[in-house]
DOSEKOL-433429 format. One line per 3 residues: number of its first residue (from 0); their letters; for each residue x, y, z of N, C-alpha, C. Coordinates in nm, 3 decimals, padded with zeros to 5 digits. Each point is the difference from the previous one (the first is absolute). Layout:
BEGIN
NUM	a	X,Y,Z,X,Y,Z,X,Y,Z; ...
This chain:
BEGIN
0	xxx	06.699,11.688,07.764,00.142,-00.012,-00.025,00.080,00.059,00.116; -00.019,00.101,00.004,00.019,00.097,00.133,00.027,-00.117,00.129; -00.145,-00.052,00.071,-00.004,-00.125,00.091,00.064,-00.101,-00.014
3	xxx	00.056,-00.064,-00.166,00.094,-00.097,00.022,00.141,00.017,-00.012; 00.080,00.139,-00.003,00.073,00.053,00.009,00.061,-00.012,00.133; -00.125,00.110,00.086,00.026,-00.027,00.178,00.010,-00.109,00.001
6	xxx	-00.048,-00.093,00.012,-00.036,-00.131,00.050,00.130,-00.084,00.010; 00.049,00.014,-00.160,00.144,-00.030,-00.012,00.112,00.038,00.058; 00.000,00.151,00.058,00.097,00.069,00.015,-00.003,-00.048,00.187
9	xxx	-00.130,-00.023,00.066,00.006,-00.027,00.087,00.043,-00.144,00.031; -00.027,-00.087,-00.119,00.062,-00.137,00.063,00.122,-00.030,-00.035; 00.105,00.098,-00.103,00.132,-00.004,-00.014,00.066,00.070,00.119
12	xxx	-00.070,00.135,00.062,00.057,-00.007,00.152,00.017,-00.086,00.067; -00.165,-00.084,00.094,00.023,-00.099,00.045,00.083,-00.096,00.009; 00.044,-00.036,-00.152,00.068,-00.117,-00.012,00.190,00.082,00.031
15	xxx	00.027,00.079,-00.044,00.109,00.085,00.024,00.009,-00.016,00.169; -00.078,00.077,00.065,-00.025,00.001,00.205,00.019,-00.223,-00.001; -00.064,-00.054,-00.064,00.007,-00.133,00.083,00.173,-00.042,00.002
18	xxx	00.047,00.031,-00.179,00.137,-00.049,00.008,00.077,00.070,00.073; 00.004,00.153,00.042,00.087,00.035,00.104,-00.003,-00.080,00.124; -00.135,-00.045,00.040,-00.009,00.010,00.121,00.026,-00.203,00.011
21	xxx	00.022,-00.048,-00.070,00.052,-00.124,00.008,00.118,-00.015,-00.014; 00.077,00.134,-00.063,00.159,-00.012,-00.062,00.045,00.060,00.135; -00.060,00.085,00.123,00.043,00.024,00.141,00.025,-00.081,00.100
24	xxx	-00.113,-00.159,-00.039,00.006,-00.102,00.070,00.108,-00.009,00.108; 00.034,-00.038,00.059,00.100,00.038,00.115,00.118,-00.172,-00.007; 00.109,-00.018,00.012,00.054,-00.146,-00.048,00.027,-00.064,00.117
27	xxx	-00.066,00.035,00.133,-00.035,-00.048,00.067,-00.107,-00.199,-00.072; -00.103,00.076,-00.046,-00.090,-00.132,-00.048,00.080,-00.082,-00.088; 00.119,00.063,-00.093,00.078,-00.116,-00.061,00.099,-00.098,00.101
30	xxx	00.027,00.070,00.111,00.084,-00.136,00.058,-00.073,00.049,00.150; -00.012,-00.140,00.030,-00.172,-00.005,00.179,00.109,00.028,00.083; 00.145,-00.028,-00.007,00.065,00.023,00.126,00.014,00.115,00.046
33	xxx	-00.002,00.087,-00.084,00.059,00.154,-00.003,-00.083,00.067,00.105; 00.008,00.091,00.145,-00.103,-00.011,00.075,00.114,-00.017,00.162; -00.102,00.011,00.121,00.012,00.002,00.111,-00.018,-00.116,00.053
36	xxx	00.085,-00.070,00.043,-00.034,-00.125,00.059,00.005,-00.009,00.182; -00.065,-00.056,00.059,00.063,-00.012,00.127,-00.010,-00.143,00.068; 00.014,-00.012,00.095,-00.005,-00.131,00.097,-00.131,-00.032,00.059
39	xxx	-00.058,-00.047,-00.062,-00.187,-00.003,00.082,00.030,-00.106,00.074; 00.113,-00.095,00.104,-00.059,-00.062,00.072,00.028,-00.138,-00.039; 00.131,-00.068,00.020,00.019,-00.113,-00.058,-00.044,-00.099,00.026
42	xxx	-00.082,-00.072,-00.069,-00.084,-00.112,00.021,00.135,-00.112,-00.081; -00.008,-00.072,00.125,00.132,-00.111,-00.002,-00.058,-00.114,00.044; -00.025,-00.127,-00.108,00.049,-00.147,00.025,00.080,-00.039,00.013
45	xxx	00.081,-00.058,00.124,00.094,-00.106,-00.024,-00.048,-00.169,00.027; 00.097,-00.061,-00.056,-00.008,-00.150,00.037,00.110,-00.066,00.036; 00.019,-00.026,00.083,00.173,-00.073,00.055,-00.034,-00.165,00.070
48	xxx	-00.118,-00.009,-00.016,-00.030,-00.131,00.039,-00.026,-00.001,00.143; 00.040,00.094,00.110,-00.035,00.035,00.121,-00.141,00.125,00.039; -00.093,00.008,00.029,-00.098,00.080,00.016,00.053,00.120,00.096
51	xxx	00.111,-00.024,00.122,00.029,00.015,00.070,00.108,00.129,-00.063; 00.074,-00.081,-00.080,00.106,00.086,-00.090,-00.043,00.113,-00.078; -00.121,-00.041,-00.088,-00.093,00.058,-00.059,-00.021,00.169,00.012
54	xxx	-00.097,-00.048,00.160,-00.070,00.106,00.061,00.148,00.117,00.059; 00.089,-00.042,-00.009,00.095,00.128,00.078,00.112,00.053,-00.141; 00.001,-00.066,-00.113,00.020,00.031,-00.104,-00.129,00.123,-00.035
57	xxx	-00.083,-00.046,-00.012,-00.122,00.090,-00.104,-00.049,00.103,00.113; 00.012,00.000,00.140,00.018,00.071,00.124,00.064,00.144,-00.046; 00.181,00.001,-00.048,00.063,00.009,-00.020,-00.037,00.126,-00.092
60	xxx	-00.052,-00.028,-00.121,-00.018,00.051,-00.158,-00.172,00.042,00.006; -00.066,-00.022,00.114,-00.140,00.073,-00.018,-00.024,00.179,00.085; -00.050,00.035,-00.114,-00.058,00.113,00.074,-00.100,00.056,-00.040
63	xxx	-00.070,00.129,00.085,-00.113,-00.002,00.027,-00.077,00.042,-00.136; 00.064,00.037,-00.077,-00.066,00.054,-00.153,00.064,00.139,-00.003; 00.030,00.066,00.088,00.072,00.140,00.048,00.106,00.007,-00.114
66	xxx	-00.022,00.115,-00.099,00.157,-00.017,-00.112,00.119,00.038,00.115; 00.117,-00.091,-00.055,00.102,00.047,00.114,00.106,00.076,-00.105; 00.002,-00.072,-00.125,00.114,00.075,-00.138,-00.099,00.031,-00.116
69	xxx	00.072,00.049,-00.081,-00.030,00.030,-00.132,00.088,-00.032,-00.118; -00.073,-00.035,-00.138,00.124,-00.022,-00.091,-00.085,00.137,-00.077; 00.069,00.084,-00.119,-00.077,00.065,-00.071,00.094,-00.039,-00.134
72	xxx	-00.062,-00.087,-00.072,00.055,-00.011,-00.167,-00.013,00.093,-00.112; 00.078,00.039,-00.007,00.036,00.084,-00.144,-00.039,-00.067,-00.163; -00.024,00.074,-00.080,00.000,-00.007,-00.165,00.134,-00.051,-00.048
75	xxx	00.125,00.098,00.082,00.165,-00.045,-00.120,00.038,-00.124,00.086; -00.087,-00.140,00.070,00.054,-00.121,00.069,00.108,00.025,00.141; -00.049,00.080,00.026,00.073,00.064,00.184,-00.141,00.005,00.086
78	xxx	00.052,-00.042,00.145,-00.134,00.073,00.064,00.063,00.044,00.180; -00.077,-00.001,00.055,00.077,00.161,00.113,-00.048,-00.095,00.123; 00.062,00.014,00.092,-00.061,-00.078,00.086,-00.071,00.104,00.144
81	xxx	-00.061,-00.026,00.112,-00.044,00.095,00.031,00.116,00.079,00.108; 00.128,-00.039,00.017,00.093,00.038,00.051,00.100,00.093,-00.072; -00.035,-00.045,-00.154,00.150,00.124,-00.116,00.068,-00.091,-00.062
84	xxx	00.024,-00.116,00.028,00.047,-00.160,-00.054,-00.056,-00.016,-00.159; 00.116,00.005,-00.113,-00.072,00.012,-00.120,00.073,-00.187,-00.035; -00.112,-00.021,-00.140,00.036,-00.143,-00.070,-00.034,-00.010,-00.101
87	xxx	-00.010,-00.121,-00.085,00.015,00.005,-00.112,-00.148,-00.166,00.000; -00.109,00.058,-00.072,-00.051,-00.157,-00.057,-00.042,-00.011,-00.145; -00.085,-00.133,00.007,-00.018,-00.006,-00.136,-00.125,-00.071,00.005
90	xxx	-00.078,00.000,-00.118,-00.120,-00.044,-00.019,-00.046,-00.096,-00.135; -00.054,-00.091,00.042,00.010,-00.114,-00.123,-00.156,-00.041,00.031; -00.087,00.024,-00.103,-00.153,-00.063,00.078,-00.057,00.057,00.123
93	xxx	-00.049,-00.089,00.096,-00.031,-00.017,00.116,00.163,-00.036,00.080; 00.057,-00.007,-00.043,00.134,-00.053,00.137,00.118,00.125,-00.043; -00.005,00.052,00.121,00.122,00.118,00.010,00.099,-00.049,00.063
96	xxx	00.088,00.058,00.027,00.160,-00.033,-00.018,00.031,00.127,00.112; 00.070,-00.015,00.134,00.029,00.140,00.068,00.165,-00.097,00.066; 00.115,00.113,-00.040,00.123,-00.061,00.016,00.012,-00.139,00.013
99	xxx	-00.053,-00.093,-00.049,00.047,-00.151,-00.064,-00.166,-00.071,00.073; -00.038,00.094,00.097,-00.108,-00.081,00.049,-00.135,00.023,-00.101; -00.108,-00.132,00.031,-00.124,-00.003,-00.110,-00.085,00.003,00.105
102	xxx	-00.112,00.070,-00.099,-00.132,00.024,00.079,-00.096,-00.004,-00.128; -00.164,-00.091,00.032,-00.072,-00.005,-00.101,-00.043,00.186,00.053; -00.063,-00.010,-00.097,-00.114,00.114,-00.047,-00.143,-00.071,-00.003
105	xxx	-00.121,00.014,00.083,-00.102,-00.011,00.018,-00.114,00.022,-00.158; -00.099,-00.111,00.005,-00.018,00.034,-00.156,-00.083,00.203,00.033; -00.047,-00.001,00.109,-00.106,00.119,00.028,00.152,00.131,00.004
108	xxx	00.089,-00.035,-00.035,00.120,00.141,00.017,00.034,00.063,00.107; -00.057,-00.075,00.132,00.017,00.076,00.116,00.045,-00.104,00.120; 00.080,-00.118,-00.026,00.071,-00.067,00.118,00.126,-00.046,-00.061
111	xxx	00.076,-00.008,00.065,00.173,-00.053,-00.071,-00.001,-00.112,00.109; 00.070,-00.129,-00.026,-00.021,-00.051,00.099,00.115,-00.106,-00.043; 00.136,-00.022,00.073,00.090,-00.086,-00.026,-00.037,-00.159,-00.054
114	xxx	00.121,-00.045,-00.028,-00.025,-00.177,-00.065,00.021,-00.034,00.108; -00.042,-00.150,-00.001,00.025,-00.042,00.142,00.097,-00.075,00.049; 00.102,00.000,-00.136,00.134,-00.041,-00.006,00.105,00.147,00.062
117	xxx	-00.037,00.093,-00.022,00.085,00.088,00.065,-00.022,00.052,00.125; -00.160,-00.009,00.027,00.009,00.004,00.141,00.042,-00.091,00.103; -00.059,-00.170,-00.061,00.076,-00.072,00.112,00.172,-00.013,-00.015
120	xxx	00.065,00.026,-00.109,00.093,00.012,00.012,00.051,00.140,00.092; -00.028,00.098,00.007,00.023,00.109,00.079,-00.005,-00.062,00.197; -00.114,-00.032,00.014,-00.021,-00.042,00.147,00.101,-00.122,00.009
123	xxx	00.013,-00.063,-00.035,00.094,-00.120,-00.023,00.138,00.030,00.002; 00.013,00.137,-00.035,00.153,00.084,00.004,00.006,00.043,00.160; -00.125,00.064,00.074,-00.017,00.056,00.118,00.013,-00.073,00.092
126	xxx	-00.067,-00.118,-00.015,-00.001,-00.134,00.074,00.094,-00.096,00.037; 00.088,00.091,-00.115,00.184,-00.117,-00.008,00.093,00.120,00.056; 00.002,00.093,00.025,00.048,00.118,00.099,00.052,-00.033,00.109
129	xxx	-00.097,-00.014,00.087,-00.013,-00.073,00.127,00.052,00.140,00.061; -00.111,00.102,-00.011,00.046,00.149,00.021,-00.125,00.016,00.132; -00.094,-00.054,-00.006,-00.091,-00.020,00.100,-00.109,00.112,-00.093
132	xxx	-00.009,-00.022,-00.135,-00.096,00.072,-00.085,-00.154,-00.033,00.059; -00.003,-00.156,00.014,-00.059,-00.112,00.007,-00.042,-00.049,00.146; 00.015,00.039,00.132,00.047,-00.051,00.089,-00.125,-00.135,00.058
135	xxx	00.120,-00.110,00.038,-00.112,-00.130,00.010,-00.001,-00.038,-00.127; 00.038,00.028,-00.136,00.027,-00.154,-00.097,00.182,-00.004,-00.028; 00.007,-00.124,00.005,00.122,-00.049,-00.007,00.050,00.030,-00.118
138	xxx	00.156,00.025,-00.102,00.014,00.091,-00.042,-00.010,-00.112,-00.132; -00.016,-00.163,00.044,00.031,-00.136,-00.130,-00.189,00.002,-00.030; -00.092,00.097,00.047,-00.085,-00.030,-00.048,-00.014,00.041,-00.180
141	xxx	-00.095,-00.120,-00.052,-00.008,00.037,-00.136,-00.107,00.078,-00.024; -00.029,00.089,-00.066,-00.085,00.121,-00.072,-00.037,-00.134,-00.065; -00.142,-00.058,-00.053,-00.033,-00.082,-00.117,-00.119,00.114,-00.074
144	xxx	-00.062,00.061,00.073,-00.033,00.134,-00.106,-00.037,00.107,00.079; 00.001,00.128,-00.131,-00.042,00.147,00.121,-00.039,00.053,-00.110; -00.123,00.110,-00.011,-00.064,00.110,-00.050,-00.032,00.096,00.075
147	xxx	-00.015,00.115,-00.092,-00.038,00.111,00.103,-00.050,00.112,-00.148; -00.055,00.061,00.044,-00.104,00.114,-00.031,00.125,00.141,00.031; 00.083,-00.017,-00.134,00.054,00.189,00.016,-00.003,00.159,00.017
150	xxx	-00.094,00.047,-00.097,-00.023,00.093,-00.019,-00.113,00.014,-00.080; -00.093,00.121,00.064,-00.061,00.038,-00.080,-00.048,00.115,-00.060; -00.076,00.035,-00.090,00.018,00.115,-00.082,-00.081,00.144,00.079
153	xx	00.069,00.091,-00.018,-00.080,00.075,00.075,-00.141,00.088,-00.110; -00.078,00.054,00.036,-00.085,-00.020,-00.044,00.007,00.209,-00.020
């Protein structure tokens, strides 16, 4: 009686230690964005129908993998940028929301990576400048598509 007493008393601890230690869980794991993000290195397609155009566009937007920024997302939907620059996003699924712009969410939780409606619309904004963002494409060229590889999670 004695032995099934302990026995008991030891697995109503146990079970007491597991629920603390799952009720500490951190709410980080409830939302994947929450976390250090940075710039690993933008891997950029474009297509403008010129190869020529192409290559000094995606020229432009590649680098070496070297983080150059940081985003760090918050729990209360703000996140910090690596300069002091604060904002406001939002999270729905896999596709986040950062001041009006969208970015999927990677199914693995660790790449954000724009639509490819807002990126070629973005270069397509740069391209109609005629600021010499671009230099060597003409400013009536059309963006017909662009992707790129944003951010990723720091680890």
């Amino acid at each position: 009686m004695k032995k099934s007493i302990q026995t008991i008393t030891i697995f109503l601890i146990s079970l007491l230690v597991a629920g603390f230690c799952i009720s500490c869980d951190s709410d980080d794991d409830n939302n994947p964005i929450v976390g250090e993000w940075y710039d690993g290195g933008k891997i950029v397609k474009v297509n403008t129908g010129n190869p020529e155009y192409d290559k000094i566009i995606e020229d432009k937007h590649f680098r070496s993998g070297e983080p150059s920024w940081s985003l760090t997302f918050r729990n209360d939907g703000t996140y910090l940028t690596y300069d002091g620059e604060t904002g406001t996003y939002s999270i729905n699924g896999n596709i986040l929301t950062v001041e009006g712009e969208i970015y999927t969410l990677s199914d693995d939780k660790r790449t954000l990576s724009s639509t490819p409606e807002d990126w070629t619309s973005h270069i397509q904004n740069n391209v109609s400048y005629d600021d010499g963002y671009y230099p060597g494409v003409p400013t009536e060229t059309v963006i017909i598509s662009a992707t790129r590889t944003e951010l990723l999670k720091k680890k």
